[in-house]
C-alpha positions as a Markdown table, in Angstrom:
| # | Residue | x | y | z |
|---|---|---|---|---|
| 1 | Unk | -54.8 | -5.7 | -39.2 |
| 2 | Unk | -56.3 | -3.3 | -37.1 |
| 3 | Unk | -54.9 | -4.6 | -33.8 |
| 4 | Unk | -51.1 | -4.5 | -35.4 |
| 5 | Unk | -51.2 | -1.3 | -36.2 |
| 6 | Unk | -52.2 | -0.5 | -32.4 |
| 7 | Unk | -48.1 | -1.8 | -31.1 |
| 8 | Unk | -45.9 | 0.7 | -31.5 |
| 9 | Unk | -43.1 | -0.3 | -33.2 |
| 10 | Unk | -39.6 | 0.3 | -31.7 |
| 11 | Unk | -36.5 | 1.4 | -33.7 |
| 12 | Unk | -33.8 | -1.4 | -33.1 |
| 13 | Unk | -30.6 | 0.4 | -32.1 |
| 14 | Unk | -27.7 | 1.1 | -34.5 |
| 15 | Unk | -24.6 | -1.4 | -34.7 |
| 16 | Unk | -22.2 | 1.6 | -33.5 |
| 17 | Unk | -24.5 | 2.6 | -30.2 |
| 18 | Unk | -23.7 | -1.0 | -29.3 |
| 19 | Unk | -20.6 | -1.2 | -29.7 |
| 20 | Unk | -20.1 | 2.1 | -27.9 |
| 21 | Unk | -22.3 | 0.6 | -24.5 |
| 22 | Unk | -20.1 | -2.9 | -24.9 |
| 23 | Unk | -16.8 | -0.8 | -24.8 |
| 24 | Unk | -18.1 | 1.5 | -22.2 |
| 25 | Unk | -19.1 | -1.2 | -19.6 |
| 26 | Unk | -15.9 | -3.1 | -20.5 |
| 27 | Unk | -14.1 | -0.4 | -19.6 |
| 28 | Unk | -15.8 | -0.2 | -16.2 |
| 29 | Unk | -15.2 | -3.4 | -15.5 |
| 30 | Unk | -11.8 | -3.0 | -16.3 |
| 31 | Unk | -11.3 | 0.0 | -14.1 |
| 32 | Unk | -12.8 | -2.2 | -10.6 |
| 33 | Unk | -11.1 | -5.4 | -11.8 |
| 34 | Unk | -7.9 | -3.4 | -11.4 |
| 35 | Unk | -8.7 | -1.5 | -8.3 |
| 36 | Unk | -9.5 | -5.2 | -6.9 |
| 37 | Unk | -6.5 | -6.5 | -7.6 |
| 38 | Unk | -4.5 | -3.5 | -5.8 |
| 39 | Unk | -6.5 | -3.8 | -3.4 |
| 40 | Unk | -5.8 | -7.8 | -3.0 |
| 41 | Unk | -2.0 | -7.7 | -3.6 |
| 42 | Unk | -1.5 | -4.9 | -0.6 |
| 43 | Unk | -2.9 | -7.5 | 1.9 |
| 44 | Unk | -0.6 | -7.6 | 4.6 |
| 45 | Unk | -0.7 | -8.8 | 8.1 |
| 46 | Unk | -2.0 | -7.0 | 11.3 |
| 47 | Unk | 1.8 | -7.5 | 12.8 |
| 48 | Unk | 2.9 | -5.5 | 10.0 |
| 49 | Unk | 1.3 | -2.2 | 10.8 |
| 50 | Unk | 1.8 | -3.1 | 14.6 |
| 51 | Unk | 5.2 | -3.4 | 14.2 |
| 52 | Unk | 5.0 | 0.2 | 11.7 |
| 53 | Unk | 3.5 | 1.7 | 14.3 |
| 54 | Unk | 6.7 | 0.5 | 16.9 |
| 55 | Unk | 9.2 | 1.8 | 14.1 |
| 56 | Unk | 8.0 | 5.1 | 14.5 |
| 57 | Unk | 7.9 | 5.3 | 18.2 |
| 58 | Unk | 11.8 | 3.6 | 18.0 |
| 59 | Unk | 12.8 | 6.6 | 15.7 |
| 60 | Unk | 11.4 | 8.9 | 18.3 |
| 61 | Unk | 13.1 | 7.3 | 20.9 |
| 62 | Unk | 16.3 | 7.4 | 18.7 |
| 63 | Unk | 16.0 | 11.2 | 18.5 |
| 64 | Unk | 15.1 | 11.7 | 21.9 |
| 65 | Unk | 17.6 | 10.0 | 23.6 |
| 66 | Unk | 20.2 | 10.2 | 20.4 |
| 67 | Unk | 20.7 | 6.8 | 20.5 |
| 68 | Unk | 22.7 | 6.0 | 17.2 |
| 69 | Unk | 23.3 | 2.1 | 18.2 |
| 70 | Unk | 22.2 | -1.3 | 16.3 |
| 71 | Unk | 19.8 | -3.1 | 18.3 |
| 72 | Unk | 17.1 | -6.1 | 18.1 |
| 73 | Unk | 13.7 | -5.9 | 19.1 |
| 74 | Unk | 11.5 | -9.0 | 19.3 |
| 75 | Unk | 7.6 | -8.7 | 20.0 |
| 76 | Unk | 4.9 | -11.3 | 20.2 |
| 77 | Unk | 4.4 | -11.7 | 16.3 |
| 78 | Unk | 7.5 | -9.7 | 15.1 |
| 79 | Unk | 10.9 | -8.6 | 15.3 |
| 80 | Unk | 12.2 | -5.8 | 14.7 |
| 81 | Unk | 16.1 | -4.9 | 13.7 |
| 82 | Unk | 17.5 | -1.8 | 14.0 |
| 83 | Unk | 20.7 | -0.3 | 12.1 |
| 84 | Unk | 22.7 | 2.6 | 12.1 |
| 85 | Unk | 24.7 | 4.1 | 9.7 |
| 86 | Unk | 25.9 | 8.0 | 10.6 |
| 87 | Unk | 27.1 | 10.2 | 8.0 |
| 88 | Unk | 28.9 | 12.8 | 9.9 |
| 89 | Unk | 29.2 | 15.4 | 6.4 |
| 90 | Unk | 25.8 | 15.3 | 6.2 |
| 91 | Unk | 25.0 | 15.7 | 9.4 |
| 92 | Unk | 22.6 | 12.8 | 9.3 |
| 93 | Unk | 21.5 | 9.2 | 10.9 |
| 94 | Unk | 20.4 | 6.5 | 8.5 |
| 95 | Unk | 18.2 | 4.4 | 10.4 |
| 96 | Unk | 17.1 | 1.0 | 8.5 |
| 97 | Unk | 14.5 | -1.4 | 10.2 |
| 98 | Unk | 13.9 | -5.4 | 9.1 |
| 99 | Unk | 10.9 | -6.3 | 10.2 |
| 100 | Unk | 9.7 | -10.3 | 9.9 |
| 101 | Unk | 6.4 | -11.1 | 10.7 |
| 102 | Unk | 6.2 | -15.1 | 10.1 |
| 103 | Unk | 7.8 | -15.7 | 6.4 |
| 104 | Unk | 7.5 | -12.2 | 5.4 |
| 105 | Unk | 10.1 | -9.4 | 5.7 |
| 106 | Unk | 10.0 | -5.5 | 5.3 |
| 107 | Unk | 12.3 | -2.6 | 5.5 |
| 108 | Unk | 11.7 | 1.1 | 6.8 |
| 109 | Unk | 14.3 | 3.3 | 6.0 |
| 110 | Unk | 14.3 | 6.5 | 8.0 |
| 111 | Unk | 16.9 | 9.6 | 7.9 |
| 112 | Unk | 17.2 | 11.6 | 11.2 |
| 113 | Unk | 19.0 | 14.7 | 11.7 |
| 114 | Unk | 22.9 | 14.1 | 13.4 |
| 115 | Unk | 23.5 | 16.1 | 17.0 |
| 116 | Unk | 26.6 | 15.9 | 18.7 |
């Protein structure tokens, strides 16, 4: 008798602190199942940013040299086409880009200001 009063006896935890720790770590999981997904479903192609990164030096270009003209670019992995629309009220450029890289296709639209 002597040696089981020697173990110390621990307290088995309430129904509701489990509960609580259950819900908790569910939630957490919850939180980075979702944040995986997102993460998953933005997968895109290298050619896709490549070719982001040529929109933006094509709408420079556009304002530089104010050229307000439909046009097609092709690249090694992408194409690229370009069109206008001018809305002389306004005083502004629509410029909307398609880009396909393999089966897949984007569009970028950017609005530029309108200089005669």
């Amino acid at each position: 008798m002597q040696l089981l009063k020697n173990y110390k006896v621990f307290k088995a935890s309430s129904l509701t602190e489990s509960v609580f720790a259950i819900s908790i770590i569910s939630i957490c999981v919850l939180v980075v199942f979702m944040v995986y997904l997102n993460i998953i479903s933005q997968n895109k192609p290298v050619y896709y940013y490549e070719a982001k990164h040529t929109v933006e030096f094509l709408t420079q270009e556009s304002i530089k040299q104010q050229n307000y003209e439909d046009n097609a670019f092709e690249y090694k992995g992408y194409t690229i086409n370009k069109k206008v629309t001018i809305n002389k009220e306004d005083q502004m450029v629509s410029l909307s880009f398609f880009i396909k890289t393999g089966h897949n296709k984007y569009k970028i639209n950017k609005l530029i200001p309108f200089n005669e």
